[in-house]
C-alpha positions in Angstrom: -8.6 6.8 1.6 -9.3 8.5 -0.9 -12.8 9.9 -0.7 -11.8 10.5 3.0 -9.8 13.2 1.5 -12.6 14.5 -1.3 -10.5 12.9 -4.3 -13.1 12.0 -7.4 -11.6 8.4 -8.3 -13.5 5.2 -9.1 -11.8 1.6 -8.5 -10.7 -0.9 -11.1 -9.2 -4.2 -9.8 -6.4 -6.1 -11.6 -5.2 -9.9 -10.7 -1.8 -9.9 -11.2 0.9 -12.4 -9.8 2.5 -10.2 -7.4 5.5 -13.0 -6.9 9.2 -11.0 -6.6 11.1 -12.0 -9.4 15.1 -13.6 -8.1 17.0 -10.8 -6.4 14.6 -8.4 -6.5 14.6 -5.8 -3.7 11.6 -4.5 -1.9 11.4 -1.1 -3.2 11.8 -2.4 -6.8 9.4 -4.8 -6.0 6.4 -2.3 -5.1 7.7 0.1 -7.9 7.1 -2.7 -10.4 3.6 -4.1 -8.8 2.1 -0.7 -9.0 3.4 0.2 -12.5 1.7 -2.8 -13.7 -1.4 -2.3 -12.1 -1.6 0.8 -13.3 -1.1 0.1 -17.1 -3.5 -2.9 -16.3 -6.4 -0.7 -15.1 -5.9 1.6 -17.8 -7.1 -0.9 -20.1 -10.3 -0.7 -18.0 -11.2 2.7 -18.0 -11.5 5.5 -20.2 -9.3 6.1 -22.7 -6.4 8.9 -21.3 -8.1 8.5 -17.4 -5.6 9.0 -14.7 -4.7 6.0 -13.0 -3.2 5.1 -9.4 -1.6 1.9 -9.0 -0.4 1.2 -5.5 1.6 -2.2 -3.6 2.8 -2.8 -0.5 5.4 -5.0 1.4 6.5 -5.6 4.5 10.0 -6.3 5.3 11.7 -8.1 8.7 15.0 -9.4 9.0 15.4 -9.8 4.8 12.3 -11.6 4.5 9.3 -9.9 2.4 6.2 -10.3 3.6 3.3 -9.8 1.4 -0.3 -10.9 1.7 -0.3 -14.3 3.6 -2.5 -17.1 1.3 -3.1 -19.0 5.0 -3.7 -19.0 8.8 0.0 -20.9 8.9 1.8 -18.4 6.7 0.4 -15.1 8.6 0.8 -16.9 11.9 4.5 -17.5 10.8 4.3 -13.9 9.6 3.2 -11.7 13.2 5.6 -14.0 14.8 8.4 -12.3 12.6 6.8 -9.0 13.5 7.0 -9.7 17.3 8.9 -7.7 19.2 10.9 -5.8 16.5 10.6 -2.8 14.1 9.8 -3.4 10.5 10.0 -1.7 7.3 6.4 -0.9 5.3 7.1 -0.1 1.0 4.3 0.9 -0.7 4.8 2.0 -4.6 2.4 3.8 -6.0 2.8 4.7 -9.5 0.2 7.5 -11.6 0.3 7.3 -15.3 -1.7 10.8 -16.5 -2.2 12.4 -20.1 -1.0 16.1 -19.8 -2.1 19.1 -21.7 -0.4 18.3 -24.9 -1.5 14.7 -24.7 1.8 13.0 -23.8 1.3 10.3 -21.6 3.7 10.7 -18.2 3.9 8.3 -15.3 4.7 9.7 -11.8 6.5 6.4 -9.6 7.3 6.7 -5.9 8.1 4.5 -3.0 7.5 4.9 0.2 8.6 3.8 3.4 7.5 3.2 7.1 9.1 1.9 9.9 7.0 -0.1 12.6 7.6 -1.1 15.6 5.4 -4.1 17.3 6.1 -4.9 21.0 6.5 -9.0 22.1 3.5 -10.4 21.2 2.7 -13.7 22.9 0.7 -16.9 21.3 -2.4 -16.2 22.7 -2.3 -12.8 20.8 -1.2 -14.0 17.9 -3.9 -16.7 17.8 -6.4 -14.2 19.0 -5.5 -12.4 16.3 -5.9 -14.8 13.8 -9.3 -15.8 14.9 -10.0 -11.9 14.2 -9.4 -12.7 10.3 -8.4 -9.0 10.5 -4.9 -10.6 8.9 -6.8 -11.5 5.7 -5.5 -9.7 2.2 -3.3 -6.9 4.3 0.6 -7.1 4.0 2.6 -8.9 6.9 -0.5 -9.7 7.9 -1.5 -7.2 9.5 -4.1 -4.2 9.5 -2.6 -1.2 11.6 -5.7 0.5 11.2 -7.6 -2.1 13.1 -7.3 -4.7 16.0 -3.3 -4.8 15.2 -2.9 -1.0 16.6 -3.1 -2.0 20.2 0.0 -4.1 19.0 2.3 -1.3 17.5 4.6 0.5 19.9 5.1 3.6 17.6 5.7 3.7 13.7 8.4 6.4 12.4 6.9 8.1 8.8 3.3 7.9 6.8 0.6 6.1 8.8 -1.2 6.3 6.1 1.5 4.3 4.0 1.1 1.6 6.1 -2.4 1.4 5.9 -1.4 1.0 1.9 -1.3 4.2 0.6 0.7 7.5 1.4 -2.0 10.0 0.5 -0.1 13.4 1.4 2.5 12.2 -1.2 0.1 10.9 -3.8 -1.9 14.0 -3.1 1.3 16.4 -3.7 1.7 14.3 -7.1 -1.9 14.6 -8.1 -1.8 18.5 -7.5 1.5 19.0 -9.3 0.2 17.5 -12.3 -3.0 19.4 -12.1 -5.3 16.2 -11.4 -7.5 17.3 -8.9 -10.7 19.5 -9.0 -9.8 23.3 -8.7 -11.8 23.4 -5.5 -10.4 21.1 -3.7 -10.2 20.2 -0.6 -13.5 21.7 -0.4 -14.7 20.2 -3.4 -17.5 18.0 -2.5 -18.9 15.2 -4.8 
């Protein structure tokens, strides 16, 4: 997403154990995921190198959905999904050096509502078979096979495809992060 929108970046994965801690809520959830990817990747990179640390979750009915480890769990997942609207958090926090050399940390969540229509099993297992569902929150990918699934969605699209670029873009200008050119600037 972002070299679709001319953003110089380069990727540096983390592992971490994404599991909600007791009572935690979604949105502190996300906030806390992508504040530790983001201080983990900074131990990756160049000393003082913006980082972007993003998470998302899906929430139905209470239940937090996050990245389904089997078939079973994302099966149990889209049927969740079926037929009502859901909530999409993603957290994305940016930890920057500024011009006096003061390290400052930008954290925002966002949310998306979805709405799926009635799915029926054949879908659902059709869709599994796609293994479209694999590594993607609630599993799902709305920028894929999924689409033809989702009635609307209120909020970032972009959000729910896990990240919500015209925010993380406003943060990125406001702390003077990208190129002077851009959005013409061209790598």
């Amino acid at each position: 997403m972002l070299s679709a929108a001319a953003i110089p970046h380069a990727v540096w994965p983390v592992d971490l154990d994404e599991t909600p801690q007791v009572g935690e809520q979604p949105e502190a959830l996300v906030l806390r995921l992508s504040q530790q990817k983001a201080d983990a990747a900074s131990k990756l990179c160049a000393p003082g190198s913006p980082v972007l640390g993003a998470d998302t979750i899906v929430t139905v009915d209470g239940a937090l959905l996050g990245k389904p480890p089997h078939e079973g769990a994302a099966r149990q997942m889209l049927t969740m999904l079926s037929g009502k609207s859901h909530a999409v958090l993603t957290g994305y926090h940016l930890r920057y050096v500024d011009g006096s050399g003061q390290l400052q940390r930008i954290s925002r969540a966002v949310a998306t509502q979805v709405t799926v229509r009635r799915l029926s099993d054949a879908e659902i297992a059709g869709y599994l078979r796609s293994e479209e569902w694999r590594g993607k929150a609630g599993a799902y990918a709305i920028q894929g096979r999924f689409s033809a699934f989702v009635r609307g969605i209120e909020g970032s699209y972009d959000n729910v495809v896990g990240l919500p670029l015209c925010a993380v873009v406003e943060d990125l200008a406001s702390a003077g992060l990208l190129p002077s050119d851009w959005p013409s600037w061209r790598p």
